[in-house]
C-alpha positions in Angstrom: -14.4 16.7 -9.2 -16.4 13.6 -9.5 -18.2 14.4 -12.3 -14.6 14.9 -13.9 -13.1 12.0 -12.6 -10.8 13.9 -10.6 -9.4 13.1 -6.8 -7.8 14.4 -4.9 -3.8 13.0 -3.7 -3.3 12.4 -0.6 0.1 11.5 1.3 0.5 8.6 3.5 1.2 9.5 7.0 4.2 7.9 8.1 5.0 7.5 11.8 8.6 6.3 13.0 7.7 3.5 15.6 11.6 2.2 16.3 13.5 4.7 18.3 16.3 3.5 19.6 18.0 4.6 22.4 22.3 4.2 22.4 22.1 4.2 26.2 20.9 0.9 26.9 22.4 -2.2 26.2 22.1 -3.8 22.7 22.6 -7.5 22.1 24.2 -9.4 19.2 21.8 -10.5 16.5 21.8 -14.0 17.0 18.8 -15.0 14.3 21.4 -13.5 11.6 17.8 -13.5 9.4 17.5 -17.4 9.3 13.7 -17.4 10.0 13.7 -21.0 10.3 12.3 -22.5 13.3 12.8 -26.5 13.7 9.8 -27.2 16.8 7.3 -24.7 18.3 8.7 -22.0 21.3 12.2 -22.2 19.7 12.2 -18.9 18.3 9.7 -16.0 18.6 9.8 -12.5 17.0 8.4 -9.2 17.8 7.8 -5.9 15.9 5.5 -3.0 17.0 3.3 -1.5 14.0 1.0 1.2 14.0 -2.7 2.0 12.8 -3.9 4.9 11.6 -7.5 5.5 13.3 -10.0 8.5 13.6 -8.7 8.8 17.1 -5.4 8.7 16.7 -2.3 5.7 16.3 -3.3 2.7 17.7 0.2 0.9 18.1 -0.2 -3.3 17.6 2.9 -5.2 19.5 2.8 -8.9 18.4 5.1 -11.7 19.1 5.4 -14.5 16.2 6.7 -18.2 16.5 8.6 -18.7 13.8 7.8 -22.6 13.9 3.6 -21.8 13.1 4.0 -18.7 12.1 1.4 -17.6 14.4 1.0 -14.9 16.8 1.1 -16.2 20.7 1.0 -12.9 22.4 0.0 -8.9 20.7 -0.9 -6.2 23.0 -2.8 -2.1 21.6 -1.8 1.0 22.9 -2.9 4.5 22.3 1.5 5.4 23.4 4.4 3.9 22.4 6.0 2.5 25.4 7.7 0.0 26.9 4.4 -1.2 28.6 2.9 -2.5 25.0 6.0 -4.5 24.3 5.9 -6.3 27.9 1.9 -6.7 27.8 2.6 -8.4 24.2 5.4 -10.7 26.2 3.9 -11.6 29.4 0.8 -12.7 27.1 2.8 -15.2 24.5 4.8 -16.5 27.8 1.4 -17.5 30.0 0.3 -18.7 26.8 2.8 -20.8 25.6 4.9 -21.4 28.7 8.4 -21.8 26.4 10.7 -24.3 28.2 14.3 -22.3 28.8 16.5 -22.0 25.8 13.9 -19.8 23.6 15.4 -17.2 20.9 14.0 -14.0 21.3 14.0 -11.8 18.2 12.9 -7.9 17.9 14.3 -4.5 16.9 16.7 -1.8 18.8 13.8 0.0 19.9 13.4 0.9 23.3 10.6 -0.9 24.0 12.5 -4.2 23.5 16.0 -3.2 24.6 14.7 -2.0 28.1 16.0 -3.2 31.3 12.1 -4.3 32.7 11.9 -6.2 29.3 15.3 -8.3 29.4 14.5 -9.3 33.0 11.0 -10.9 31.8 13.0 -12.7 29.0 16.2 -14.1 31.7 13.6 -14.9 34.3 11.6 -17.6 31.5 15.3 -19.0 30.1 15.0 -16.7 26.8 17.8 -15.4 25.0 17.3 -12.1 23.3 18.5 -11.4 20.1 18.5 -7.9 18.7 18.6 -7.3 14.8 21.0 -4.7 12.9 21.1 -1.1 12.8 18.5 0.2 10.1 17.5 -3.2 8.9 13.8 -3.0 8.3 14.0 -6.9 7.2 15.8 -8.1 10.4 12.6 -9.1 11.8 10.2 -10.8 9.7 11.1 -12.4 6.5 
C-alpha cells in the first residue's frame, strides 16, 4: 500500500458528550450568544470535550472567562459525570474568587444542570445560564 500510495480511510469516532436529562431543572439562556464580557469574573463558560487516547476517552471540562478568554478552572476524567463538571468549578471559583453577580454559561447536559452543581454556583452569588436545545454554538463563539 505504500509503495502505491495507497491508505487506508478511517472514520472519526464520534462520542456524544451532552446528555441531557428532562428531569432536572433547566434555566433560561440568559447569555442569548452575546460572548462579550465588559471586566474579568463577569461571565464564565463551560463545555466538556473529549479526547481520544490509547486507553480510552479522556473527558476535559474547562471553564472560560469570557473577559480574557482564558481558562480559570478544567478538570480530566476517565467518566463522564457530574464530578468532572464540579472539580472544573470549584477550581475556577478558589482561583478567581468571582464577587456575587457572576453569569454562568454551559450546556443542558447533566453534568451542569445537576442539583450538587447549582448549589456550588447559588452559594458563590452566580447565576446560571443554560443555552438552547441542540445549539452546538450556544457556548463558545
Amino acid at each position: 500500500m505504500r509503495e502505491n500510495g495507497i491508505r487506508a480511510k478511517t472514520q472519526r469516532r464520534y462520542k456524544v458528550t451532552t446528555n441531557s436529562q428532562p428531569s432536572y431543572p433547566v434555566v433560561g439562556n440568559l447569555l442569548n450568544q452575546e460572548f462579550i464580557a465588559q471586566r474579568p469574573n463577569q461571565i464564565w463558560v463551560s463545555d466538556i470535550t473529549y479526547i481520544p487516547t490509547p486507553e480510552g476517552w479522556l473527558y476535559l471540562a474547562t471553564i472560560l472567562d469570557l473577559f480574557s478568554r482564558k481558562v480559570v478552572g478544567w478538570s480530566t476524567s476517565s467518566s463522564l459525570s457530574q464530578e468532572l463538571a464540579i472539580k472544573a468549578l470549584q477550581r475556577a471559583v478558589q482561583a478567581r474568587k468571582p464577587r456575587s453577580g457572576l453569569l454562568h454559561h454551559s450546556d443542558r447536559g447533566i453534568q451542569y444542570a445537576s442539583l450538587d452543581y447549582h448549589v456550588i454556583l447559588n452559594d458563590h452569588g452566580s447565576c446560571a445560564s443554560i443555552g438552547g436545545k441542540e445549539n452546538g454554538y450556544d457556548s463558545l463563539s
